[in-house]
N, CA and C of each residue as an Amber inpcrd file, in Angstrom:
protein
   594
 -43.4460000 -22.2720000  47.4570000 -42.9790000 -23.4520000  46.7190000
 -42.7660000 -23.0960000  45.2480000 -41.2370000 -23.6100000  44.7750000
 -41.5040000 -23.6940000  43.6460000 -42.2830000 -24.6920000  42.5830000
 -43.1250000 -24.4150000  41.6530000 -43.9270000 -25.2100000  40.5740000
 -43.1130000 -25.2650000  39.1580000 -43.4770000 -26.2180000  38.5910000
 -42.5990000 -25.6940000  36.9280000 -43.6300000 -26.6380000  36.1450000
 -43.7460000 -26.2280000  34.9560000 -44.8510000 -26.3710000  34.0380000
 -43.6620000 -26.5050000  32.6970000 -43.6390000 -28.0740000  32.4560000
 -42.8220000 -27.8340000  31.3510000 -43.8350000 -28.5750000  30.1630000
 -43.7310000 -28.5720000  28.6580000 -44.5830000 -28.6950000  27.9390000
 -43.8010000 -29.0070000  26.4260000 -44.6740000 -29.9240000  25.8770000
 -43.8160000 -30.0000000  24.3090000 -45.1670000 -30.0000000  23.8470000
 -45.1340000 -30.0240000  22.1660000 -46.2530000 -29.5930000  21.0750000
 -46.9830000 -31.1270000  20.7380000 -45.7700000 -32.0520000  20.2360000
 -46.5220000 -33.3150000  20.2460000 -46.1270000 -34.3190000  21.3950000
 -46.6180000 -35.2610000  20.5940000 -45.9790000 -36.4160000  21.5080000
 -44.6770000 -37.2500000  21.6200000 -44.3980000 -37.0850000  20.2430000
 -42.9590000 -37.3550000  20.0010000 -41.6880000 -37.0610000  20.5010000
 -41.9290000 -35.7990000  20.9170000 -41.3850000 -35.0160000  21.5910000
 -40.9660000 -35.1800000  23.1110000 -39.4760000 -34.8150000  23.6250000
 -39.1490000 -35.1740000  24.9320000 -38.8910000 -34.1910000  26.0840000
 -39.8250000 -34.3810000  27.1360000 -39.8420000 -33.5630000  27.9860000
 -38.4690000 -33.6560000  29.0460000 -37.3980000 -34.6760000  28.8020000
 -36.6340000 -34.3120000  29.7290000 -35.8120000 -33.6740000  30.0090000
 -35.3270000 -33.0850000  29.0390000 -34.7580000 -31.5320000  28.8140000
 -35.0120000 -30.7300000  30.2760000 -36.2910000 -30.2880000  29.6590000
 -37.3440000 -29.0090000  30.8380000 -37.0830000 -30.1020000  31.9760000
 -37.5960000 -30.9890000  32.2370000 -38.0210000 -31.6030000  33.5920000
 -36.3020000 -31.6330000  34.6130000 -35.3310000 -32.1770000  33.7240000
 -34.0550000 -31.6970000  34.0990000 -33.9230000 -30.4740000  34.7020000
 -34.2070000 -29.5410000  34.4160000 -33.4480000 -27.5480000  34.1660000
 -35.2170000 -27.7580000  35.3920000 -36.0200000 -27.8750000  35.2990000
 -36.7030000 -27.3990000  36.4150000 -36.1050000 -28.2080000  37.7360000
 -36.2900000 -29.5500000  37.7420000 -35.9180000 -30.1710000  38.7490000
 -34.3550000 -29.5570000  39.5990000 -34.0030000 -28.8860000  39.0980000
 -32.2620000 -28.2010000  39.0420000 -32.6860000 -27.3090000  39.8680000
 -33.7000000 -26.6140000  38.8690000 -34.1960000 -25.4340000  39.8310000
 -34.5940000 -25.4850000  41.4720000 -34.8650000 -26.0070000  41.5840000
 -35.6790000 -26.8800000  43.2140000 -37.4100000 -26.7240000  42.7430000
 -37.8890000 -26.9020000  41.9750000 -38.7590000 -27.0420000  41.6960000
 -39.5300000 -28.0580000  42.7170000 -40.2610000 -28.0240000  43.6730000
 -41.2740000 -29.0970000  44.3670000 -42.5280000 -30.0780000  43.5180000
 -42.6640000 -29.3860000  42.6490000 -43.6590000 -30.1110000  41.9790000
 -43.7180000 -29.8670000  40.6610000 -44.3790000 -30.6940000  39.4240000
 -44.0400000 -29.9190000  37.8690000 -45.3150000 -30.5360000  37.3620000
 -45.3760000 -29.9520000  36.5000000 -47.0320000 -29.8850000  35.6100000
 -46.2840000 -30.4060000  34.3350000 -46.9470000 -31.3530000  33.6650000
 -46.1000000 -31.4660000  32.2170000 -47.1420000 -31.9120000  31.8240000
 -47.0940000 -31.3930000  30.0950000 -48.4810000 -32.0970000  29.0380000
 -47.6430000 -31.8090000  28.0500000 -48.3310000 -32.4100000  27.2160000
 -47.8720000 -32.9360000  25.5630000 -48.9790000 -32.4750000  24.5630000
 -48.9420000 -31.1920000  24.6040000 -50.3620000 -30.4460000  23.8870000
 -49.5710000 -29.1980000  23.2610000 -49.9730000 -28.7380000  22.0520000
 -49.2560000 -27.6940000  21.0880000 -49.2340000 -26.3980000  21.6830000
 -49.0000000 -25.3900000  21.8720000 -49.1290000 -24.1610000  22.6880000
 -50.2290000 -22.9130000  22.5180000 -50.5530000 -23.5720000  20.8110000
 -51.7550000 -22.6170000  20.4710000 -52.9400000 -22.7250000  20.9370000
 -53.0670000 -23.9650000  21.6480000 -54.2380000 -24.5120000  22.1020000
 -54.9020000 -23.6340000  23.2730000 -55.2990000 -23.1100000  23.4770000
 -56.4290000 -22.2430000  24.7540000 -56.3020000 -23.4840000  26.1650000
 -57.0540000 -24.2710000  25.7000000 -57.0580000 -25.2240000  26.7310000
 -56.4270000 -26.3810000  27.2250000 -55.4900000 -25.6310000  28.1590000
 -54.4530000 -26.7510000  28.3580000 -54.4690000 -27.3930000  29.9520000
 -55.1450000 -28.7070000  30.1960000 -55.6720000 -28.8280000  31.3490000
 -54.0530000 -28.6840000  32.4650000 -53.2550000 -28.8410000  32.0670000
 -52.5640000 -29.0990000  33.1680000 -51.9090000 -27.8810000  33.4680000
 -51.8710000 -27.2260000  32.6140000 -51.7110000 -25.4010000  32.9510000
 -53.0030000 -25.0030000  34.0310000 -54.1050000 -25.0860000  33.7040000
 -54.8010000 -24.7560000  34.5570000 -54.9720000 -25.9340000  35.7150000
 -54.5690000 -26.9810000  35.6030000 -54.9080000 -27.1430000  37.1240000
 -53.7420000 -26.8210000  37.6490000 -52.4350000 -26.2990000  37.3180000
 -51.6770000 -25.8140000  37.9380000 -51.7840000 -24.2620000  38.4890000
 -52.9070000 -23.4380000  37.7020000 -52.8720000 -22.1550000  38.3010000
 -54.0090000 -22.4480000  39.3150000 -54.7670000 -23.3590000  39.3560000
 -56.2730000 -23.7250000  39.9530000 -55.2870000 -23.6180000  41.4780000
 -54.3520000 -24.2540000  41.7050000 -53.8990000 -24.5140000  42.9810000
 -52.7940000 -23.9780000  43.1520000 -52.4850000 -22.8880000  42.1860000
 -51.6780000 -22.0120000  42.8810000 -51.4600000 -21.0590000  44.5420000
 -51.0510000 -20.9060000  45.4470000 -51.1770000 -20.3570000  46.6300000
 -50.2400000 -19.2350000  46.2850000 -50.3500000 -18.4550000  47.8780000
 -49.8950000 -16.7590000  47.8400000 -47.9340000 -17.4170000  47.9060000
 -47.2800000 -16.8870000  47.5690000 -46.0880000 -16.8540000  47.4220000
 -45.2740000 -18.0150000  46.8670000 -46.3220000 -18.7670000  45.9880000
 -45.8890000 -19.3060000  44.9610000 -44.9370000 -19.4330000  43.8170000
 -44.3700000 -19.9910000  42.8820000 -43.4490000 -19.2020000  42.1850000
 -43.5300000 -20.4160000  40.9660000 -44.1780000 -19.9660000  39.8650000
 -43.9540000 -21.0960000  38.6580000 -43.0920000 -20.7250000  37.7610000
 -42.4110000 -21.6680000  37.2130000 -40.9540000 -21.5510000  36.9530000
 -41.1500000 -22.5170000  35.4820000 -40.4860000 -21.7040000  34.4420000
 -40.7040000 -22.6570000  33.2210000 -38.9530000 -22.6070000  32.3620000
 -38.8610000 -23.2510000  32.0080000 -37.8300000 -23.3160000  31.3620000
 -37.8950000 -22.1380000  30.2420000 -38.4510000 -21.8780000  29.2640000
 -38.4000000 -21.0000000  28.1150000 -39.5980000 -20.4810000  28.3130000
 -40.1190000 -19.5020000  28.0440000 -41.5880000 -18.7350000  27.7680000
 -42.5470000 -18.8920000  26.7750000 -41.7160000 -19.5420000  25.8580000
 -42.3300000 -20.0520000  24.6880000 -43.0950000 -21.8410000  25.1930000
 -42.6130000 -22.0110000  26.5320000 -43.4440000 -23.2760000  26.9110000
 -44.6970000 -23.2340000  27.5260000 -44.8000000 -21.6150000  27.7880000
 -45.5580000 -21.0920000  28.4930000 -46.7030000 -20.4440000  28.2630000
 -46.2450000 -19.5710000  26.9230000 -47.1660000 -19.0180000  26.1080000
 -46.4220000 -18.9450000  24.4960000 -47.5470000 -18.7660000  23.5560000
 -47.1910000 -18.2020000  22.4920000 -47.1900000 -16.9520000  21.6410000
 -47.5620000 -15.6890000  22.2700000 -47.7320000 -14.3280000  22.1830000
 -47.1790000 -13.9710000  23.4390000 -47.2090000 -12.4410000  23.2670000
 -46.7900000 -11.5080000  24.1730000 -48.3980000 -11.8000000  24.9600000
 -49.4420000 -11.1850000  24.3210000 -50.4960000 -11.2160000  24.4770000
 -51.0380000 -12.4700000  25.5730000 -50.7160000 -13.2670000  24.8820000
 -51.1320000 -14.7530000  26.5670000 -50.3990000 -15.0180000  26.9940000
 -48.9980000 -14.4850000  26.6480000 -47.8180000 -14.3990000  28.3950000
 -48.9840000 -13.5450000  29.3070000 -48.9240000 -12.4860000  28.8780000
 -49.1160000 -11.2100000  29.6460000 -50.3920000 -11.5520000  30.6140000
 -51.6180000 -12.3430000  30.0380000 -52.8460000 -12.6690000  30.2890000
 -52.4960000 -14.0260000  31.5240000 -51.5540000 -14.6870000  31.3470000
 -51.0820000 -15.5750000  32.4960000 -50.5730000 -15.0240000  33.2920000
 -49.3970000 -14.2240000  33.2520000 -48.7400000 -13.8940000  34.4850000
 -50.1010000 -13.3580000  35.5270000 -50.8690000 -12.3710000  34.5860000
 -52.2780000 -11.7330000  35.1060000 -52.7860000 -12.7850000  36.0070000
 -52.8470000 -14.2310000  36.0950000 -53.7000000 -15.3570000  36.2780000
 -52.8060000 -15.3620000  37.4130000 -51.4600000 -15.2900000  37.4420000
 -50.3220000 -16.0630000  38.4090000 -50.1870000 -14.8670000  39.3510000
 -50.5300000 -13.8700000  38.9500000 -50.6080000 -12.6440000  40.2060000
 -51.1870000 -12.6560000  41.1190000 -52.8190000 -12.8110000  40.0710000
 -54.1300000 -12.9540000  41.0910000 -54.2890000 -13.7460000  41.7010000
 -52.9570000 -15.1050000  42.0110000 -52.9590000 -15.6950000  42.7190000
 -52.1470000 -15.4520000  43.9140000 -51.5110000 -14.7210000  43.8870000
 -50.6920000 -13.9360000  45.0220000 -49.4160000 -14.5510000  44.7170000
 -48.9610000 -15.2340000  43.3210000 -47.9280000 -16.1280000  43.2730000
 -47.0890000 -15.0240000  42.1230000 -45.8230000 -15.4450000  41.8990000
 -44.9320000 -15.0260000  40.9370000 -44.1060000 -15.9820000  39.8970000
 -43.7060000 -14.9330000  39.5220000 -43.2040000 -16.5410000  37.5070000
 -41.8600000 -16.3450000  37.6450000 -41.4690000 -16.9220000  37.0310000
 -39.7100000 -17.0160000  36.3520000 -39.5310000 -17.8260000  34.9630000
 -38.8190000 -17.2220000  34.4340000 -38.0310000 -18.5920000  33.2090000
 -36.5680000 -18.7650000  33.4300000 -36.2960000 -19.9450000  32.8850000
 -34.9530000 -19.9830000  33.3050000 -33.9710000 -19.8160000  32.1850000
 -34.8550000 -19.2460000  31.3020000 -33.7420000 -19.1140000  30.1500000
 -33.4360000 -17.7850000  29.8960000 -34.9510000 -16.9370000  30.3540000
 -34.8690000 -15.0020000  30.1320000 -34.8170000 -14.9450000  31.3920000
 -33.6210000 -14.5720000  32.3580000 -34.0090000 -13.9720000  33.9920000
 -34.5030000 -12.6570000  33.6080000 -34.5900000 -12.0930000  32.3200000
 -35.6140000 -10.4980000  32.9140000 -36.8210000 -11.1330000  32.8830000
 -37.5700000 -12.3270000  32.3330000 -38.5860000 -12.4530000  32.7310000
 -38.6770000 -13.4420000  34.5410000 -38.9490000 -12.4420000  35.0960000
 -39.0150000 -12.4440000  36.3220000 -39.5560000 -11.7640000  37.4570000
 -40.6270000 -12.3490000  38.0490000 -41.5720000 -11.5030000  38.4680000
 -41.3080000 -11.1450000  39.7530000 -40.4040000 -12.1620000  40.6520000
 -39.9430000 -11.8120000  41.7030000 -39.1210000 -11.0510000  42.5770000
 -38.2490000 -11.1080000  41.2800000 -37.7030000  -9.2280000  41.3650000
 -38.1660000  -7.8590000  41.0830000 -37.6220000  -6.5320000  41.5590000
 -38.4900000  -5.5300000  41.3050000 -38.0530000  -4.8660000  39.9560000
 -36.6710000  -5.5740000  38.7100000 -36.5590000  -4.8920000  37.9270000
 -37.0830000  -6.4010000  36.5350000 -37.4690000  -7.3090000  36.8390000
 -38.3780000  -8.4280000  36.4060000 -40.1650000  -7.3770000  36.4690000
 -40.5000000  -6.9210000  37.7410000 -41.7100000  -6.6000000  37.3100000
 -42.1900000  -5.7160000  36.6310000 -41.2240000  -4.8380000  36.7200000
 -40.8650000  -3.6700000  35.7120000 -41.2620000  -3.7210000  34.6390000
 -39.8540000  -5.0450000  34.2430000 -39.9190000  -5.5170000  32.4050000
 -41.4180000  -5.7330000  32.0480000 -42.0910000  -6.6730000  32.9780000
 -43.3880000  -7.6700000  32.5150000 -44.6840000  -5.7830000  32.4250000
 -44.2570000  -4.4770000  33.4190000 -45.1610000  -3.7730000  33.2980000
 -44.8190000  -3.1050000  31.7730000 -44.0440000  -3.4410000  31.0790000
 -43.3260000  -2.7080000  30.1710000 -44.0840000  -3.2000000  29.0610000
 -43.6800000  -4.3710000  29.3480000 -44.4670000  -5.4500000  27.8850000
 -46.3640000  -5.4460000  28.1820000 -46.6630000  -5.2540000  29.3370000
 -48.1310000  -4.6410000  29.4990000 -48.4250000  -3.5100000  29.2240000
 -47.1520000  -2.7690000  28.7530000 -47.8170000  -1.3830000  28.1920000
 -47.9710000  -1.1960000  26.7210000 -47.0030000  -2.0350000  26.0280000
 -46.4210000  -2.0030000  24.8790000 -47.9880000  -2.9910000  24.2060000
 -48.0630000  -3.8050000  24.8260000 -49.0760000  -4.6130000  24.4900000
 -50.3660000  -3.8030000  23.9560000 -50.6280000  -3.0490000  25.6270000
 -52.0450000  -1.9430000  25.1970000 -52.0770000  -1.1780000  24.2440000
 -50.5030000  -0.7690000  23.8360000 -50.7350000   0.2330000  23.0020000
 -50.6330000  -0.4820000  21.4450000 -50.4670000  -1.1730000  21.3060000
 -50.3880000  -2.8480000  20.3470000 -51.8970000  -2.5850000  19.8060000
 -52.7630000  -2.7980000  21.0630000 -54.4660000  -2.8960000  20.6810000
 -55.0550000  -1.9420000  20.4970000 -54.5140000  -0.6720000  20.8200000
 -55.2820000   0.4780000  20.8240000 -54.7070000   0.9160000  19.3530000
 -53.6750000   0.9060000  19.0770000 -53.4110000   0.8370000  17.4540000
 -54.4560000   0.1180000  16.2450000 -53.8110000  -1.2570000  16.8420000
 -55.0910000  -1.8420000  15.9140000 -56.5390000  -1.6030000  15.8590000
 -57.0220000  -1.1620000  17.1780000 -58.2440000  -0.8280000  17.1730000
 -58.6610000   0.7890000  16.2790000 -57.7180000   1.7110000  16.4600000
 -57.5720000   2.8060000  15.6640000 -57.6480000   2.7750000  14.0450000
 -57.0300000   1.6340000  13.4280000 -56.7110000   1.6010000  12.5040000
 -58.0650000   0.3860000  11.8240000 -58.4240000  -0.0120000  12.8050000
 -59.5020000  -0.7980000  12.1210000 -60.9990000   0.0280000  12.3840000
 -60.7530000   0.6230000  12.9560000 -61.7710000   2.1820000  12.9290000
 -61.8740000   2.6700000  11.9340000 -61.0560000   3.5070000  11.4820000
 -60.4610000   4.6800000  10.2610000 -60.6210000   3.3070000   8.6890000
 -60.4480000   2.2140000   8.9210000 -60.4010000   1.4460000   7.9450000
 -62.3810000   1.0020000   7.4810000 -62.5040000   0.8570000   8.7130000
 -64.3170000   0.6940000   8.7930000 -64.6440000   1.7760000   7.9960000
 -64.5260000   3.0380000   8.2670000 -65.2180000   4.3120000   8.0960000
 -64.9310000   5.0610000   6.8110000 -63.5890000   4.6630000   6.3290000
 -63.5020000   4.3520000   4.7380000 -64.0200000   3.5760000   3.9190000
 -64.3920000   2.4800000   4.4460000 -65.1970000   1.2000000   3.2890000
 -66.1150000   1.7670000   3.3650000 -67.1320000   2.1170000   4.5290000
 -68.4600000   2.8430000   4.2900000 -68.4930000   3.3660000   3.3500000
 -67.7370000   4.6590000   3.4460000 -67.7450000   5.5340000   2.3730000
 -67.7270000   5.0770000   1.2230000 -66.8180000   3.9130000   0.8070000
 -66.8280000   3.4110000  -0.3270000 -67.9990000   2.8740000  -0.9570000
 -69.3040000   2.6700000   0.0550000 -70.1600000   1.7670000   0.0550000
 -69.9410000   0.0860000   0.2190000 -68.8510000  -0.4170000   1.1060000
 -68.6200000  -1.5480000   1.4090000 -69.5090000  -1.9200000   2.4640000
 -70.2510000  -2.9900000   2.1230000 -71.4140000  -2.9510000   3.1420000
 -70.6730000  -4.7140000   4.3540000 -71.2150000  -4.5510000   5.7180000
 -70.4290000  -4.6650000   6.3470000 -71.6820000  -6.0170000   7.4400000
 -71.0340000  -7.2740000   8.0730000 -72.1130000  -8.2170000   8.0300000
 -72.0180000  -9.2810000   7.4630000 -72.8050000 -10.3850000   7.4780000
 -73.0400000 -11.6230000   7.0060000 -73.6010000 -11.1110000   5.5090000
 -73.3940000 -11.8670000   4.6110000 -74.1000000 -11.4070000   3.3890000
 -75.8100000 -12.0800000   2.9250000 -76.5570000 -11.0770000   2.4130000
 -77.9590000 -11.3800000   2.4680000 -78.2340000 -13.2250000   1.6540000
 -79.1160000 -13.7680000   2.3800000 -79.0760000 -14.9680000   1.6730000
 -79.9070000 -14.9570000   0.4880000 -80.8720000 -14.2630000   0.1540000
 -81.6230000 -14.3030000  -0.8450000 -81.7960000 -12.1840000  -1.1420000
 -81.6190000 -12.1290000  -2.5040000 -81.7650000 -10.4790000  -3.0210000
 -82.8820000 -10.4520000  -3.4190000 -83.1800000  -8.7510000  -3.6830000
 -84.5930000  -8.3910000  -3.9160000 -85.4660000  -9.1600000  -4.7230000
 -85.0620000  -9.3210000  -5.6090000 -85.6740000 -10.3400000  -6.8000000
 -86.4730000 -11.7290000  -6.2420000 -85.4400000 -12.6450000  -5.7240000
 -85.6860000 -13.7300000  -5.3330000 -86.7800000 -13.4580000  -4.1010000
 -86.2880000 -12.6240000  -2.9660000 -87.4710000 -12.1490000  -1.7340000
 -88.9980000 -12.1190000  -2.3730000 -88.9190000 -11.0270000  -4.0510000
 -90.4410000 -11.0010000  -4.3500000 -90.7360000 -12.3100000  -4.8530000
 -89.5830000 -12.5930000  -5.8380000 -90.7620000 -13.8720000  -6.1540000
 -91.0500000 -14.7820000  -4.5130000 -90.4910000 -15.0370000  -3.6190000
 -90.9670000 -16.0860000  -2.6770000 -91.6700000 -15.3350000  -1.7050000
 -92.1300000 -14.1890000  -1.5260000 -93.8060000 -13.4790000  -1.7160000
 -94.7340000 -13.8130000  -2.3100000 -94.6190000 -13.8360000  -3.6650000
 -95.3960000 -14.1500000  -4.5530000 -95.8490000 -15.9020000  -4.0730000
 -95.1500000 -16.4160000  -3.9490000 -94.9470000 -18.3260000  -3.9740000
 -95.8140000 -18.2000000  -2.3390000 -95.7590000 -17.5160000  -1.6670000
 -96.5140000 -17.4530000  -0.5700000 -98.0620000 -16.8720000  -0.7030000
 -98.1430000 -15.6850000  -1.4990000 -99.3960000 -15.9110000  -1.6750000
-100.2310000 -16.6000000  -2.6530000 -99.7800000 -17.5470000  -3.2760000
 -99.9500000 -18.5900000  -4.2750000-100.3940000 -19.7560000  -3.1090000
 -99.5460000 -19.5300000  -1.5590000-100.1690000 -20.7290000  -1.2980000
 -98.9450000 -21.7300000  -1.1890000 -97.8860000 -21.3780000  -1.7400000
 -97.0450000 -22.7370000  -1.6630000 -96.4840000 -22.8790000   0.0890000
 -95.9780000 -24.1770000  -0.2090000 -95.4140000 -23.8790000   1.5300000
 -93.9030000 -24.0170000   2.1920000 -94.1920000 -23.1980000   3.4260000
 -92.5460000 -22.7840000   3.4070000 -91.2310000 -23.7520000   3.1130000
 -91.4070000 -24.7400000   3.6760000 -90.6890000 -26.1930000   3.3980000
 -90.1650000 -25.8120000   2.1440000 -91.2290000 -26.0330000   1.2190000
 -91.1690000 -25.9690000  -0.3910000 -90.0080000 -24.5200000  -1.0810000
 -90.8400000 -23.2710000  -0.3600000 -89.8760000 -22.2760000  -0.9630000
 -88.3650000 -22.2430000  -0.5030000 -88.3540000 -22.9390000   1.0340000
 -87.4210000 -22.8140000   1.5070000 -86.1550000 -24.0840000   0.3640000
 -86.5230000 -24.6280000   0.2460000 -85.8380000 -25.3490000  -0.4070000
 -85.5530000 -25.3380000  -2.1110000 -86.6530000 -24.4680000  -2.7030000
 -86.2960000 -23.9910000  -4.1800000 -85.1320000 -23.0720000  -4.0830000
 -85.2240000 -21.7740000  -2.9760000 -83.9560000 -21.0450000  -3.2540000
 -82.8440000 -21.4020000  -2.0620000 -83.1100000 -22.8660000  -1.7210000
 -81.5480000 -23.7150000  -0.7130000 -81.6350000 -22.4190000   0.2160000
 -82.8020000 -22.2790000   1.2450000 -82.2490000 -21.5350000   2.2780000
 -83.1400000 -22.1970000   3.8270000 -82.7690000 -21.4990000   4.7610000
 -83.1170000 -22.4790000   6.1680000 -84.7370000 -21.8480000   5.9050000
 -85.3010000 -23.0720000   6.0930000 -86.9960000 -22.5430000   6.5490000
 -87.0700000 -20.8350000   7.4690000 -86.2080000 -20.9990000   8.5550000
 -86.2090000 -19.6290000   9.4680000 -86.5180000 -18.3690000   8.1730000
 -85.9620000 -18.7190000   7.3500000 -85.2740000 -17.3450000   6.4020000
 -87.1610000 -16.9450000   5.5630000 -87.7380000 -17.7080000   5.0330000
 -88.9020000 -17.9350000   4.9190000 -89.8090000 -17.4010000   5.3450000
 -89.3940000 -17.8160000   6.9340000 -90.4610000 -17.4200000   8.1580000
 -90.4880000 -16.0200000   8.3270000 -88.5730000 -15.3440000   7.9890000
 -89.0200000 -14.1940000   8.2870000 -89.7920000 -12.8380000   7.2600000
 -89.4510000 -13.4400000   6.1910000 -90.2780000 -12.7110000   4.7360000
 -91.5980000 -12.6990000   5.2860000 -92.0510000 -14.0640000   5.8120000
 -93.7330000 -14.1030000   5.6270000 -94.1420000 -13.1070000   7.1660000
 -93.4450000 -12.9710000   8.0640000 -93.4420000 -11.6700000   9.1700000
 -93.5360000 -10.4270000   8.4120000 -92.2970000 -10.3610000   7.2400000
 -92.0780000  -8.4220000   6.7740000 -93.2240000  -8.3370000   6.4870000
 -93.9340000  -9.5650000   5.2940000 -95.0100000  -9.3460000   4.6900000
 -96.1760000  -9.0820000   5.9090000 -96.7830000  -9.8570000   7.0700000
 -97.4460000  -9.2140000   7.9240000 -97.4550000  -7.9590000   8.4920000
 -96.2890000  -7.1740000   8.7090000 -95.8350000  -5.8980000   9.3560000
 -96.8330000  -5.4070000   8.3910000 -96.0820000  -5.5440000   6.8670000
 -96.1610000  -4.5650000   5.7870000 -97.6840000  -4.3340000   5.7610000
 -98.4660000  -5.5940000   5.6880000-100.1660000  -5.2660000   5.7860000
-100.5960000  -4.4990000   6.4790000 -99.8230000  -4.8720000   8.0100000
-100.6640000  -4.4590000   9.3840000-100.2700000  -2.6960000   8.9940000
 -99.1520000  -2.4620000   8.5860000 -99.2560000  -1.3740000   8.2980000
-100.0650000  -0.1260000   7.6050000-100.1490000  -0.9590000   6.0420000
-101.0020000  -0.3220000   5.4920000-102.2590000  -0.2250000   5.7610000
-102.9660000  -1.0290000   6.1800000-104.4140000  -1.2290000   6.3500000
-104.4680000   0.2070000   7.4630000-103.3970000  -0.0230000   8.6980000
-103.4960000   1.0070000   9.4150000-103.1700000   2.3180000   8.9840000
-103.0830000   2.6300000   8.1080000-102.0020000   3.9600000   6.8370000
-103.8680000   4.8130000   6.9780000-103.5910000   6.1530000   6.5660000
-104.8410000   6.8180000   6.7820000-104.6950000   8.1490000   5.5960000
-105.1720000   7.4240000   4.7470000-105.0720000   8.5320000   3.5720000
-105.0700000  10.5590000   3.8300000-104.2890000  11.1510000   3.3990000
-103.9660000  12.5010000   3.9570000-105.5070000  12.8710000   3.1910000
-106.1790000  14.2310000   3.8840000-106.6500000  14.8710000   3.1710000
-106.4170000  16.0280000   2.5080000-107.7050000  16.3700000   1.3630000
-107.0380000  17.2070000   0.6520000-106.6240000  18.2320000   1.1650000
C-alpha cells in the first residue's frame, strides 16, 4: 500500500497542495500534521512508521516535508527499511527507494553523510587537543575558586551551617556538602599519613 505523510510548519498553512499530488499518487491512506519540521517529535510521522508493514511504500510530496537534514532523511528512510517498507518523493524521483538506482542514490548520501561525521569528529579532536595545550580547560566551570572553597572551610569549622554558607556564596547546598566530604577525606588521610623515618 501506498502511505503519504504530507506536513506544513504552522497552522496557517495549507495542506492541500500535498494531499492533492499524494492522493494523485494512489496513495491509500495519508498522515498529515501541522507541526514545524525541526521538531523530533512528530506524532503522526511516527504513528505512521509504528504501522508501517513489509512492502509498504511512503510517499511524500517534497523531502523537505519529510525531513530537514540529510542527516534525519537518512535516519528515517533507516526507520522505513526496518520496516520492510520503501519511500518515494514526488518531486526528486532519485529519491526513491524502490528502485535499484533510487537505492543507490540514498546509499550514496549514507556515505557522504558518514564521512560528514567522521570529519567533524576529526576536527573536533585535533581542535580539543590544541586548547589543551593552550591550557583551555574543558567542562562546566568551577562554582566557587580556591579562595572562596578556603574561606567556606574555615565558616565550617567556625561552626556555621551549610544552608548559611551555601547561600553567602549563592551556591546549591550539594556544593557545600561536597567541600565538607574533601575536608573529611583530607583528615582521614592525614591522621592515617605515617611520618618517614630518619
Amino acid at each position: 500500500m501506498k502511505i503519504g505523510y504530507a506536513r506544513v510548519s504552522t497552522t496557517d498553512q495549507n495542506l492541500e497542495l500535498q494531499l492533492t499530488a499524494l492522493n494523485q499518487a494512489g496513495c491509500g491512506r495519508i498522515y498529515q500534521e501541522k507541526i514545524s519540521g525541526s521538531k523530533r517529535e512528530r506524532p503522526e510521522l511516527q504513528r505512521l512508521i509504528d504501522q508501517l508493514r513489509p512492502n509498504d511504500i511512503v510517499v511524500v510530496w517534497k523531502l523537505d516535508r519529510l525531513a530537514r537534514s540529510t542527516q534525519n532523511l537518512l535516519e528515517l528512510v533507516e526507520l522505513i527499511k526496518a520496516a520492510e517498507a520503501s519511500f518515494c518523493s514526488l518531486s526528486e524521483p532519485w529519491a526513491d527507494t524502490t528502485s535499484h538506482s533510487g537505492k543507490m542514490i540514498m546509499t550514496v548520501f549514507a556515505g557522504i553523510a558518514e564521512f560528514e561525521r567522521d570529519l567533524i569528529r576529526e576536527r573536533t579532536s585535533c581542535g580539543r587537543k590544541e586548547a589543551l595545550k593552550r591550557g583551555v580547560r574543558f567542562g562546566r566551570p568551577k562554582k566557587m575558586n580556591d579562595e572562596q572553597k578556603a574561606l567556606a572551610q574555615r565558616l565550617l569549622q567556625e561552626g556555621k551551617s551549610i544552608k548559611e554558607i551555601a547561600k553567602t556564596f549563592n551556591v546549591h547546598n550539594a556544593t557545600i556538602y561536597r567541600l565538607l566530604e574533601e575536608r573529611r577525606i583530607c583528615d582521614s588521610l592525614s591522621r592515617l599519613a605515617v611520618p618517614l623515618l630518619p
